[in-house]
Biopython code that builds the backbone (N, CA, C, O; Angstrom):
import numpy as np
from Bio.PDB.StructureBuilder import StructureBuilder

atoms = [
    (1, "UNK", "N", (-29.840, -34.895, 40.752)),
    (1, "UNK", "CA", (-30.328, -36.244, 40.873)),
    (1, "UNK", "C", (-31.525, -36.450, 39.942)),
    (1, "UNK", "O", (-31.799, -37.603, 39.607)),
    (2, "UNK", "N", (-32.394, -35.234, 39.415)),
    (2, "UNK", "CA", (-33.155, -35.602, 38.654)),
    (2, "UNK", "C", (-32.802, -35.935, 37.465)),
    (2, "UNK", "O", (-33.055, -36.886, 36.726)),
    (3, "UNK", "N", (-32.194, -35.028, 37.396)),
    (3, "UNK", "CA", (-31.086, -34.980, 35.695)),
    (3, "UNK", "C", (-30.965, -36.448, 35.756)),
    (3, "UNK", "O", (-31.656, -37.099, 34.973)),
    (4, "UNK", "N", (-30.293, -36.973, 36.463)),
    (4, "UNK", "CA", (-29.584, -38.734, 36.497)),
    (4, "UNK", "C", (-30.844, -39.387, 35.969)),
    (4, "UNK", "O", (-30.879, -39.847, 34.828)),
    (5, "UNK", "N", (-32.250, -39.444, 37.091)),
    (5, "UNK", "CA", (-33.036, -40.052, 36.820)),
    (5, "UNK", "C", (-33.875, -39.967, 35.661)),
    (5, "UNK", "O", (-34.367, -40.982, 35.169)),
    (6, "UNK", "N", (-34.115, -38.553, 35.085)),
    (6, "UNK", "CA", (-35.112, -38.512, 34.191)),
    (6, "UNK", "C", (-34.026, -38.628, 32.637)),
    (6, "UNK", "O", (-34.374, -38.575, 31.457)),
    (7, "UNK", "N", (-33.032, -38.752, 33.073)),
    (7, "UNK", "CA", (-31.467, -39.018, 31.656)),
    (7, "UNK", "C", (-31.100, -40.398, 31.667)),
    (7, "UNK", "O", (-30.087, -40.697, 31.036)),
    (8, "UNK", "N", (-31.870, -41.500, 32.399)),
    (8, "UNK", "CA", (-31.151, -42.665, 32.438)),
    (8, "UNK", "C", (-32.085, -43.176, 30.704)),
    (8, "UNK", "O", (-31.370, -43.645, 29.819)),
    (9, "UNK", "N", (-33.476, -43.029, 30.460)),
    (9, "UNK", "CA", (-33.522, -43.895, 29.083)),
    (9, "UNK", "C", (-32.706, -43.455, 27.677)),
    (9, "UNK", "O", (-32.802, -43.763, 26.489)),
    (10, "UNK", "N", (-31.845, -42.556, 28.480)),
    (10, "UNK", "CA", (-31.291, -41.711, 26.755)),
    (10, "UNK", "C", (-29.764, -42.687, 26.970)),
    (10, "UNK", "O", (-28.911, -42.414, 26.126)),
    (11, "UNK", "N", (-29.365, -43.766, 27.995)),
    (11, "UNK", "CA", (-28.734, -44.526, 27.928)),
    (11, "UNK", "C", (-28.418, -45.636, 27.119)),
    (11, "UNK", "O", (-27.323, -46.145, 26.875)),
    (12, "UNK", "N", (-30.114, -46.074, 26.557)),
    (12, "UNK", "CA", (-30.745, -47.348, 26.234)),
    (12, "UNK", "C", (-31.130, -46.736, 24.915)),
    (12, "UNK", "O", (-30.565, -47.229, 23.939)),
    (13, "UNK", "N", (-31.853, -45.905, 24.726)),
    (13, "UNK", "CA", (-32.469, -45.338, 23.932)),
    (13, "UNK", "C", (-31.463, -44.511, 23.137)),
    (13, "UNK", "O", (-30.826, -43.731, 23.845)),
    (14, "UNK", "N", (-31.113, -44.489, 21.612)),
    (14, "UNK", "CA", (-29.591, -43.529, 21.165)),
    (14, "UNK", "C", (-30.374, -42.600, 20.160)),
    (14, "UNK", "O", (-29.642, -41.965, 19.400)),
    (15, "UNK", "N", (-31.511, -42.440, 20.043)),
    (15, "UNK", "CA", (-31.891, -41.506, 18.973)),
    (15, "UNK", "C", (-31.105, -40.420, 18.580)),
    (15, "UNK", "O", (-30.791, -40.021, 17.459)),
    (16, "UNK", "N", (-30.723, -39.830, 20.207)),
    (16, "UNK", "CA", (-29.553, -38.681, 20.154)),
    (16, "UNK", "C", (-28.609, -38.658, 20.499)),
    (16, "UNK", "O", (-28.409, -38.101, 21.579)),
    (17, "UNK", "N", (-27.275, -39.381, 19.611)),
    (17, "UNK", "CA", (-26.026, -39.531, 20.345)),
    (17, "UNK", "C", (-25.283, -38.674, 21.195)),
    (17, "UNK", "O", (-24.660, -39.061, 22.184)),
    (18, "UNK", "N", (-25.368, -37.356, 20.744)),
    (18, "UNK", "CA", (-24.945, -36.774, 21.754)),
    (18, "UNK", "C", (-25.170, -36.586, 22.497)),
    (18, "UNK", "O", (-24.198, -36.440, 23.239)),
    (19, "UNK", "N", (-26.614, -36.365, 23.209)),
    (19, "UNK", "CA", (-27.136, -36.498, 24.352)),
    (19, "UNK", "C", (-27.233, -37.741, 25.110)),
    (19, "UNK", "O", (-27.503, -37.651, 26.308)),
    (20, "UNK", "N", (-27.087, -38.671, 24.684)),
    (20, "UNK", "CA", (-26.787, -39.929, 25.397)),
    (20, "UNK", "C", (-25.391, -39.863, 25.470)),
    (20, "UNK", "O", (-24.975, -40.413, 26.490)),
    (21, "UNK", "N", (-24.668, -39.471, 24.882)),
    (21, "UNK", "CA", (-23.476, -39.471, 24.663)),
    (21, "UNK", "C", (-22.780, -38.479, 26.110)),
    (21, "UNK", "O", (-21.991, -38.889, 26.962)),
    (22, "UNK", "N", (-23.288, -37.341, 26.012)),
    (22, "UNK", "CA", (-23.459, -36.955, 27.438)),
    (22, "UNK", "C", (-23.759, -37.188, 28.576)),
    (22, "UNK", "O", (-23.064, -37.255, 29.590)),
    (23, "UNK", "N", (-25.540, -37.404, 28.306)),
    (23, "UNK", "CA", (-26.133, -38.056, 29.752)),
    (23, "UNK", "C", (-25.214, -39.788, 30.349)),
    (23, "UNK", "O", (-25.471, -40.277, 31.449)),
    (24, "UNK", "N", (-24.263, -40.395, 29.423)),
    (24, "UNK", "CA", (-23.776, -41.333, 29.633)),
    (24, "UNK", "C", (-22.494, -40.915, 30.843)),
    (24, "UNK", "O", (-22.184, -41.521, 31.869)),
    (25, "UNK", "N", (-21.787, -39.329, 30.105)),
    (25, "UNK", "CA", (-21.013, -38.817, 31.434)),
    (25, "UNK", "C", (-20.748, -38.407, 32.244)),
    (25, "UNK", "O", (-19.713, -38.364, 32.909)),
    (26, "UNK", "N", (-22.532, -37.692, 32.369)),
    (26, "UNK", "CA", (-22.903, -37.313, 33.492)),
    (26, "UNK", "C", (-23.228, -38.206, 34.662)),
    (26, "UNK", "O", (-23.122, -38.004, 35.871)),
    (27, "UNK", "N", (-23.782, -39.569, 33.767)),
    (27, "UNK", "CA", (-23.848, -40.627, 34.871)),
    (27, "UNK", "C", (-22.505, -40.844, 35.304)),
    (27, "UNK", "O", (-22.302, -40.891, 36.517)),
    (28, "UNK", "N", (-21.545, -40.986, 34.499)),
    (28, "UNK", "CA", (-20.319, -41.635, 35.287)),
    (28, "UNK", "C", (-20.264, -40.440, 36.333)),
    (28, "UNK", "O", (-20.816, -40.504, 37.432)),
    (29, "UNK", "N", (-19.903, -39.891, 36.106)),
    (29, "UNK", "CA", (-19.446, -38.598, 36.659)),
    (29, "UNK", "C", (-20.216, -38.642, 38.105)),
    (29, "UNK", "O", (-19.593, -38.902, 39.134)),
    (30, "UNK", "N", (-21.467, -38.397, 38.101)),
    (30, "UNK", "CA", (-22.362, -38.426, 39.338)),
    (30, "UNK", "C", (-22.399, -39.910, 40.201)),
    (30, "UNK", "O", (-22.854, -39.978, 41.343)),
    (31, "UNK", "N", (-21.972, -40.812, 39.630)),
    (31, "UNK", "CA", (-21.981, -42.136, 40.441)),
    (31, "UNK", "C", (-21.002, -41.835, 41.092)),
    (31, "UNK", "O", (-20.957, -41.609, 42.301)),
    (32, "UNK", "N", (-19.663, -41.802, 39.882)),
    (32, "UNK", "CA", (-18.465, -41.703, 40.606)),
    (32, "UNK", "C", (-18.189, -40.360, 42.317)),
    (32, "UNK", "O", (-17.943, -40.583, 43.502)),
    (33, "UNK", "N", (-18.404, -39.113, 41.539)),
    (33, "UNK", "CA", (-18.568, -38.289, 42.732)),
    (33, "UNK", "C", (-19.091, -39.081, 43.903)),
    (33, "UNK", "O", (-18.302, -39.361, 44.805)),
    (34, "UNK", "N", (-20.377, -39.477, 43.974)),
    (34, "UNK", "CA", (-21.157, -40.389, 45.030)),
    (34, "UNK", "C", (-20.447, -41.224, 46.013)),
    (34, "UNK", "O", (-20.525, -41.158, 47.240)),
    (35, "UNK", "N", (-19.483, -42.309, 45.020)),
    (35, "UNK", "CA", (-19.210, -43.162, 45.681)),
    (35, "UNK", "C", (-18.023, -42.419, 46.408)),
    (35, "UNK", "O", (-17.569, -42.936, 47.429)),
    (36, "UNK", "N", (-17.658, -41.601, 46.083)),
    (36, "UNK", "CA", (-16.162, -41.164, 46.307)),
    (36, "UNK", "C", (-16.399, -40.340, 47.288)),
    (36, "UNK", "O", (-15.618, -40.600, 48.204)),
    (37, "UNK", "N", (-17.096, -39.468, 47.550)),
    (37, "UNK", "CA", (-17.558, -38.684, 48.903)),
    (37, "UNK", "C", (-17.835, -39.195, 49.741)),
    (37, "UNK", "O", (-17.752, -38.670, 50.852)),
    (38, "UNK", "N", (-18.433, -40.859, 49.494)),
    (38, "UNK", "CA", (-18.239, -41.208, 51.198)),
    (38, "UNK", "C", (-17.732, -41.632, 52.172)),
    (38, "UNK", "O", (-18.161, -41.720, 53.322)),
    (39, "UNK", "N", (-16.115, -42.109, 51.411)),
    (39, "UNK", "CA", (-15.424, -42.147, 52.126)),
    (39, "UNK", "C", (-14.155, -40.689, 52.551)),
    (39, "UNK", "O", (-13.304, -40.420, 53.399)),
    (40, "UNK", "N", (-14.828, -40.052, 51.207)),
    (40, "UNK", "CA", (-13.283, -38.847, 51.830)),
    (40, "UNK", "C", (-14.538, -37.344, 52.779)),
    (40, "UNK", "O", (-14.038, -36.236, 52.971)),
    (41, "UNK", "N", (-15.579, -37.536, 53.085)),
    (41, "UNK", "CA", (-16.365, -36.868, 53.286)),
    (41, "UNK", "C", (-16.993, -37.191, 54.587)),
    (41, "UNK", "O", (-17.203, -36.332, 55.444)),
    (42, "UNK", "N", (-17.275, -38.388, 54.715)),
    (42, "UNK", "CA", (-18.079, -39.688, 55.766)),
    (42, "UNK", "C", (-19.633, -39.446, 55.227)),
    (42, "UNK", "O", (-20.568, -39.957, 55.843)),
    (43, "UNK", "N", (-19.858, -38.626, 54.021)),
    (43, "UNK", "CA", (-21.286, -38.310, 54.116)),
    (43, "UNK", "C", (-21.492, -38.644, 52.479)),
    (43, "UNK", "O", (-20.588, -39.184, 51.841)),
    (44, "UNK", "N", (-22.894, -38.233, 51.809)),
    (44, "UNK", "CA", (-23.197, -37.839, 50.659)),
    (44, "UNK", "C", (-22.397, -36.301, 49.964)),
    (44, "UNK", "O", (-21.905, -35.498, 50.756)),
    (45, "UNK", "N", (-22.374, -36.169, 49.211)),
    (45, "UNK", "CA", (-21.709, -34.587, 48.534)),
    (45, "UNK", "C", (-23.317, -34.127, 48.378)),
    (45, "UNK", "O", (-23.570, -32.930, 48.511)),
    (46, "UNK", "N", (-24.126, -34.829, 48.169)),
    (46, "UNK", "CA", (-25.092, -33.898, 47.709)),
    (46, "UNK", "C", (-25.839, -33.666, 49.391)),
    (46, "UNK", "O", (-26.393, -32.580, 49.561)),
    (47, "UNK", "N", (-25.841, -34.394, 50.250)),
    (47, "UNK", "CA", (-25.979, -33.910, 51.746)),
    (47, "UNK", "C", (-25.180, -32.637, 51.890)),
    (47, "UNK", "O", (-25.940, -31.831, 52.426)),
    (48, "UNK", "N", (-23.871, -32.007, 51.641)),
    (48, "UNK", "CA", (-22.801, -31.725, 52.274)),
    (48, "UNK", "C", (-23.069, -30.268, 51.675)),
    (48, "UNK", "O", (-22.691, -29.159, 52.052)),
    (49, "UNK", "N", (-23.927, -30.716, 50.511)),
    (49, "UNK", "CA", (-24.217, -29.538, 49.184)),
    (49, "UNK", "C", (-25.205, -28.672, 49.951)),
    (49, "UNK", "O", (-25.292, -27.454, 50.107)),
    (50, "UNK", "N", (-26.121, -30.003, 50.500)),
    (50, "UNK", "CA", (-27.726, -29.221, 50.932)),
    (50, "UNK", "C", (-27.567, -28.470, 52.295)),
    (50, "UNK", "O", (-28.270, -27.521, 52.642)),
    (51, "UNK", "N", (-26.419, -29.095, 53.112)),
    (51, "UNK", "CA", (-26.400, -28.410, 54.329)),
    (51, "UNK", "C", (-25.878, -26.510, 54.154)),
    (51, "UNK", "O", (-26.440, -25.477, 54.518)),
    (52, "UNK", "N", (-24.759, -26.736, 53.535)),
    (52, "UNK", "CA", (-24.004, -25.461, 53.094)),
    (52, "UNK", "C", (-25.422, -24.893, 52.469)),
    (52, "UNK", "O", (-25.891, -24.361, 53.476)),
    (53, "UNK", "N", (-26.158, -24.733, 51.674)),
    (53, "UNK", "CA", (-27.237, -24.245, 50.659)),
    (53, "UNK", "C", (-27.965, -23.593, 52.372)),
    (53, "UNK", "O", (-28.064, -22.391, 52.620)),
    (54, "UNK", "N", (-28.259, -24.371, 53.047)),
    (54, "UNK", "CA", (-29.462, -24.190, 54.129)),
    (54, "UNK", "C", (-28.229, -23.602, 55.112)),
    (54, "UNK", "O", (-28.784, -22.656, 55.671)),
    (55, "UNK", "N", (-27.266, -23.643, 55.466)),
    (55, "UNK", "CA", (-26.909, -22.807, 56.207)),
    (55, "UNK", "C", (-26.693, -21.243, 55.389)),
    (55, "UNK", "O", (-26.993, -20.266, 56.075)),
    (56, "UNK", "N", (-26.440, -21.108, 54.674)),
    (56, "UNK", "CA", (-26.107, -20.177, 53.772)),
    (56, "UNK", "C", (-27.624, -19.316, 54.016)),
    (56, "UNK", "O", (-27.765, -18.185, 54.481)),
    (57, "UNK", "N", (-28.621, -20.222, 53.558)),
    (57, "UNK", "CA", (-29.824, -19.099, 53.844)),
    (57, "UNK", "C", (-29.803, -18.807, 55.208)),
    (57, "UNK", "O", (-29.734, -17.579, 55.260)),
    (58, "UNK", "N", (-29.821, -19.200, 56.195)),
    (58, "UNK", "CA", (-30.272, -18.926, 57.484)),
    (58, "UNK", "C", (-29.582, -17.701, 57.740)),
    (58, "UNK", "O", (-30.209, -16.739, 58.183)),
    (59, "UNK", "N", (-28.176, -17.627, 57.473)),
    (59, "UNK", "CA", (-27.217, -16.936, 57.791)),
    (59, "UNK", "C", (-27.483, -15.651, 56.871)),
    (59, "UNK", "O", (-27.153, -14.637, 57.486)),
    (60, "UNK", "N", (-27.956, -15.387, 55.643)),
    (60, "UNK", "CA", (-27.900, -14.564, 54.723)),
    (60, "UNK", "C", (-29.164, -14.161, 54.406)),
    (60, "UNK", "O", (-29.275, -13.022, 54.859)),
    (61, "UNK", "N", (-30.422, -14.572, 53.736)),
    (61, "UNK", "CA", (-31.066, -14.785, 52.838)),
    (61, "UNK", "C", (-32.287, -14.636, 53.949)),
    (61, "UNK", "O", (-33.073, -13.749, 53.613)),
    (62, "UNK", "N", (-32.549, -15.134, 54.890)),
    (62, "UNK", "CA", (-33.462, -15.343, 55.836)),
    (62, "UNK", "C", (-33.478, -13.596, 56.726)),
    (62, "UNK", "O", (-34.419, -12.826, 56.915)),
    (63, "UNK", "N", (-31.924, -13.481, 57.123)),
    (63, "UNK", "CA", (-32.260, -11.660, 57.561)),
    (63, "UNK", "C", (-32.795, -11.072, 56.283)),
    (63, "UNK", "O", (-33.988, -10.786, 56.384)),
    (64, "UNK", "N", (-32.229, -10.794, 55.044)),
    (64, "UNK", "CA", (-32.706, -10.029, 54.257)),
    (64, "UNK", "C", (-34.613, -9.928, 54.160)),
    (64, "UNK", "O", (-35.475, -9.053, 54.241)),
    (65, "UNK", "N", (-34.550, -11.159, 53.978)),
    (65, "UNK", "CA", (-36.227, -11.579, 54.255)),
    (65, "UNK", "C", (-36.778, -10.947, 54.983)),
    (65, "UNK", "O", (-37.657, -10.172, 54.607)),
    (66, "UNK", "N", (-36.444, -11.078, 56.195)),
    (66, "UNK", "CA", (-37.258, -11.034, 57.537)),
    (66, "UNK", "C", (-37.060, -9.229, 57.787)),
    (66, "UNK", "O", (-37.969, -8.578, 58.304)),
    (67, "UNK", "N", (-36.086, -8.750, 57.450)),
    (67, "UNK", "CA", (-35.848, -6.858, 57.388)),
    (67, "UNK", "C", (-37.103, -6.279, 56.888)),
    (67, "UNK", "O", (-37.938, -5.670, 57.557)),
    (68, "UNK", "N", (-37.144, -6.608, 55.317)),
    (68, "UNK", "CA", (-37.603, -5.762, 54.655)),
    (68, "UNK", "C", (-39.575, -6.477, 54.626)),
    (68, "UNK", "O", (-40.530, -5.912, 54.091)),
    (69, "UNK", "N", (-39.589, -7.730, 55.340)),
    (69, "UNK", "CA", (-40.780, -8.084, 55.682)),
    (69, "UNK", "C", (-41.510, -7.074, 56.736)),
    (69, "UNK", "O", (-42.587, -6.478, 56.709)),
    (70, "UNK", "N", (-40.227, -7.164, 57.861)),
    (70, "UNK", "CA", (-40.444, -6.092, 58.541)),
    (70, "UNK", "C", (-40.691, -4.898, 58.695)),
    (70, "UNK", "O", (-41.165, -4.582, 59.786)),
    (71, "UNK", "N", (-40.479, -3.919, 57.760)),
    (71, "UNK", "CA", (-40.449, -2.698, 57.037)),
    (71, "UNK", "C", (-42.128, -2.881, 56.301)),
    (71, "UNK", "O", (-42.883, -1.972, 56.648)),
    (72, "UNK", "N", (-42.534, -3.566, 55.685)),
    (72, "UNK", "CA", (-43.608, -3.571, 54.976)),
    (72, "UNK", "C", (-44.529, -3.984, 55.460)),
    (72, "UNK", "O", (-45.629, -3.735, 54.966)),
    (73, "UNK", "N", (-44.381, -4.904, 56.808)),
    (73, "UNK", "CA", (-45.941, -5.573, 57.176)),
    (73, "UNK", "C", (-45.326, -5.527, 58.544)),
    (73, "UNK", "O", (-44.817, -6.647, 58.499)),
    (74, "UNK", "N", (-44.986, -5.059, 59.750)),
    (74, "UNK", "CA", (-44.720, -5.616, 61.157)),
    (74, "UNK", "C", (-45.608, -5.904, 61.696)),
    (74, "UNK", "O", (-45.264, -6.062, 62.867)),
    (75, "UNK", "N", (-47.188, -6.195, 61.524)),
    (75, "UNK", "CA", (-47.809, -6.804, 62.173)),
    (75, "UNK", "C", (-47.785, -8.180, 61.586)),
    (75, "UNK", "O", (-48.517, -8.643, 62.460)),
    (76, "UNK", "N", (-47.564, -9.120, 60.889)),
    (76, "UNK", "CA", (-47.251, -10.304, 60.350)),
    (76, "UNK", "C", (-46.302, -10.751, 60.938)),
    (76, "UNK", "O", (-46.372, -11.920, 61.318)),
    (77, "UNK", "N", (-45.318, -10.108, 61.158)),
    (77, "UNK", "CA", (-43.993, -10.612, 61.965)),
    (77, "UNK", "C", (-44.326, -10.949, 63.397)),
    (77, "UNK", "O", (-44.042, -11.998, 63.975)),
    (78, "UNK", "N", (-45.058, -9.763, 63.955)),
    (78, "UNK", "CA", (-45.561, -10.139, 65.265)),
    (78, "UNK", "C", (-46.521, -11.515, 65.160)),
    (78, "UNK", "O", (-46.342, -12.511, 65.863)),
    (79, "UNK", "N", (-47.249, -11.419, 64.460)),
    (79, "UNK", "CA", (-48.039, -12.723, 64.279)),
    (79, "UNK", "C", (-47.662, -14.059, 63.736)),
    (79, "UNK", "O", (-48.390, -15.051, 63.695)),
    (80, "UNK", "N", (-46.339, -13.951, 63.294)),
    (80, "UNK", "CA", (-45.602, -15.014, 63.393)),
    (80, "UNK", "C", (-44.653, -15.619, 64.144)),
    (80, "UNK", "O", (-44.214, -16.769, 64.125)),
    (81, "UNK", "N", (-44.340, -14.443, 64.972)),
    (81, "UNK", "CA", (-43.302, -14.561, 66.551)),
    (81, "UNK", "C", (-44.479, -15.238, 67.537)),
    (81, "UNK", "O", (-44.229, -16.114, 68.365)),
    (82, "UNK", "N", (-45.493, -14.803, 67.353)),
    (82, "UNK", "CA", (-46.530, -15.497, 68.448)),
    (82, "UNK", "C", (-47.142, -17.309, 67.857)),
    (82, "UNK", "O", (-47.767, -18.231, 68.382)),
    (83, "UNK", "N", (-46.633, -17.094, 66.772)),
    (83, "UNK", "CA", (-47.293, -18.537, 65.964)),
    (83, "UNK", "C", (-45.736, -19.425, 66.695)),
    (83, "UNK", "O", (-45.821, -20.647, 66.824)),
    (84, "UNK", "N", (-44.896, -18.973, 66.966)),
    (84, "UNK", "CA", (-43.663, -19.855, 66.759)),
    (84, "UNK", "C", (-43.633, -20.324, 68.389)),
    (84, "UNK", "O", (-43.549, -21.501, 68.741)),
    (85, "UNK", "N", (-43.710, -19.273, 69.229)),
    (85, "UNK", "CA", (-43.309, -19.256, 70.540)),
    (85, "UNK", "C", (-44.777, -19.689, 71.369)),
    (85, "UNK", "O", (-44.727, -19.620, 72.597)),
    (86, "UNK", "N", (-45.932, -20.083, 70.803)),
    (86, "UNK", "CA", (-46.920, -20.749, 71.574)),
    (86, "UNK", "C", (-47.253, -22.131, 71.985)),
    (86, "UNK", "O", (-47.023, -23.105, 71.268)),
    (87, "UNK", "N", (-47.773, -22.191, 73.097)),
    (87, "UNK", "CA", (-47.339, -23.741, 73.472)),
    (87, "UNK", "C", (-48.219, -25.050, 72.602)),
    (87, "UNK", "O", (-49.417, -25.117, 72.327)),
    (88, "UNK", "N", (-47.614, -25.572, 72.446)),
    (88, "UNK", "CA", (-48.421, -26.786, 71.838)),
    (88, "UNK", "C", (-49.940, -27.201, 72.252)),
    (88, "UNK", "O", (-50.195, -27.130, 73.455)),
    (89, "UNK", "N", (-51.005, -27.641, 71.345)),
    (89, "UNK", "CA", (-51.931, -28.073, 71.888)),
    (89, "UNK", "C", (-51.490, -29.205, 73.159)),
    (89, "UNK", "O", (-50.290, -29.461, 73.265)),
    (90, "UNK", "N", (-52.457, -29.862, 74.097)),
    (90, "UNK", "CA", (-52.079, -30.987, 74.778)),
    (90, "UNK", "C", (-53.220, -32.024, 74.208)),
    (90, "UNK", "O", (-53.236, -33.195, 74.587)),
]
sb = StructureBuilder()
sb.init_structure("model")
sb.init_model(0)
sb.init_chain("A")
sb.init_seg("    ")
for serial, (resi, resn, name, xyz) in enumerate(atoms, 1):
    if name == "N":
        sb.init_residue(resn, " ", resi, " ")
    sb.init_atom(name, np.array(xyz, "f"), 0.0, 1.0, " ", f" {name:<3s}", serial, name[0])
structure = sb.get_structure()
């Protein structure tokens, strides 16, 4: 999405045809995807992108983390099990 946004003056602007020439089909391309995922999807693709990305860590990426955190510092871990599981100020 940045690409889109920070590629839209090379639309207007042709100094570099090919790169406008591109960034012109990347826009199609990314509108089109857009519009088209929400009805065969019910959602965004780039929602559908971010959920898979964030489940993917939780599931993967987050044990690896948290192992070898463990291995190197277990008093941090403890001090972050107690940061998580304490009750709210009132």
């Amino acid at each position: 999405m940045l690409a889109w946004g920070l590629g839209l003056p090379l639309l207007f602007w042709h100094r570099w045809p090919r790169i406008s020439r591109a960034q012109a089909w990347f826009v199609i391309g990314f509108v089109g995807t857009s519009l088209l995922s929400q009805p065969t999807l019910g959602e965004c693709v780039l929602t559908t992108l971010a959920r898979e990305l964030w489940e993917y860590r939780e599931s993967k990426a987050l044990w690896v983390g948290s192992a070898s955190l463990r291995q190197r510092n277990p008093g941090l871990c403890e001090t972050v099990r107690d940061l998580e599981v304490a009750p709210e100020p009132s």
